[in-house]
N, C-alpha and C positions, 0 to 999 in steps of 0.2 A: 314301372312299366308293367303291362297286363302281360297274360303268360302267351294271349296271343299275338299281341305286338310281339315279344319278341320271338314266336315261332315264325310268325310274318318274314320279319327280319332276316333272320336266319333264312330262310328259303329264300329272300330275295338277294342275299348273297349269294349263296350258293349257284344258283341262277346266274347270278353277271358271270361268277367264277366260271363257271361252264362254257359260257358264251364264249365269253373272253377266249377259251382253251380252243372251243369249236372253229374261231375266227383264226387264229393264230397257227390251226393247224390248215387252213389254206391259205396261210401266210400272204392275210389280208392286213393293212394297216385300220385303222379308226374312220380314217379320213375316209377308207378305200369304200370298207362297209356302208357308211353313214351315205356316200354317194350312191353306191347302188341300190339302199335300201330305201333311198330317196327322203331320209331323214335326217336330224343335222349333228355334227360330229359330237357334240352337246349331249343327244339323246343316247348315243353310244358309247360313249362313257358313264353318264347317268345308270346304264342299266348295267355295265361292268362293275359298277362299284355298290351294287345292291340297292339301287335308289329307286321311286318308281315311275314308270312310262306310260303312254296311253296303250292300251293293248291294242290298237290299230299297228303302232309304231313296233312293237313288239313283233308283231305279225309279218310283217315288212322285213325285220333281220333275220327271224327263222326263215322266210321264202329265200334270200340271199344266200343265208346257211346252208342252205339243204333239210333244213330242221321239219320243213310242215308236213312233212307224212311220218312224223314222230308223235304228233300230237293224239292218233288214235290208241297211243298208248297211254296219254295221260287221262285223257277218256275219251275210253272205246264208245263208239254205238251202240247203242241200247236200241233192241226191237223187243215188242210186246209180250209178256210171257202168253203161251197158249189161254191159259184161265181168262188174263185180260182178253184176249182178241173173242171167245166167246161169250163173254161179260157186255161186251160192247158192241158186239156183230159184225167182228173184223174190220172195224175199223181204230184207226190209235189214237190214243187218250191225247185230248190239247191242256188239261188243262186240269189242277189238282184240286181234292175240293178241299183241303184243309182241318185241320184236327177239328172234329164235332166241340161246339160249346158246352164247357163241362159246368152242371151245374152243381148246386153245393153236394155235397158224396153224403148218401144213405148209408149206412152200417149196413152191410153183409149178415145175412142171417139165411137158414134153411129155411126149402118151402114150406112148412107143416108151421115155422114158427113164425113168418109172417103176418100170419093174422093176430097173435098175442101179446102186442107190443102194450 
């Protein structure tokens, strides 16, 4: 198994674990969640026992939870640093342009000995 499988893994334990704890401390059943969340008791177990969900469905038992104004801490909002908004004329980037094509790498040399190759 790769080392990010099982960091995956791991986080998606921990994750049900949490859930499970968050759910049980408004001493909601499976059954209870899965109904409010409008999802099937199935998918609420599945994500209890670290397995994985559609993040629709995910989204669904954090809103039950109380969970989704937690999320700006998993990631916060990002607005434009100054530098971009003048770079761009205050308006915000859509869209990345991607590491430049690197072609084959020239040896490094000082200017005076460029020309003496």
């Amino acid at each position: 198994m790769k080392a990010s499988q099982t960091a995956e893994n791991g986080i998606l334990s921990e994750l049900g674990t949490r859930l499970a704890q968050a759910r049980l401390d408004l001493n909601m059943t499976q059954e209870e969640l899965a109904e409010q969340a409008a999802v099937s008791k199935r998918t609420v177990e599945r994500l209890e026992t670290g397995q994985s969900v559609q993040l629709s469905n995910l989204i669904r038992i954090f809103d039950v939870l109380g969970l989704v104004g937690h999320l700006n801490r998993i990631i916060p909002p990002s607005g434009p640093r100054p530098i971009e908004m003048l770079r761009h004329h205050g308006r915000r980037r859509r869209r990345a342009t991607g590491g430049q094509a690197a072609g084959p790498a020239k040896p490094w040399a000082w200017a005076d000995e460029k020309g003496r190759s």
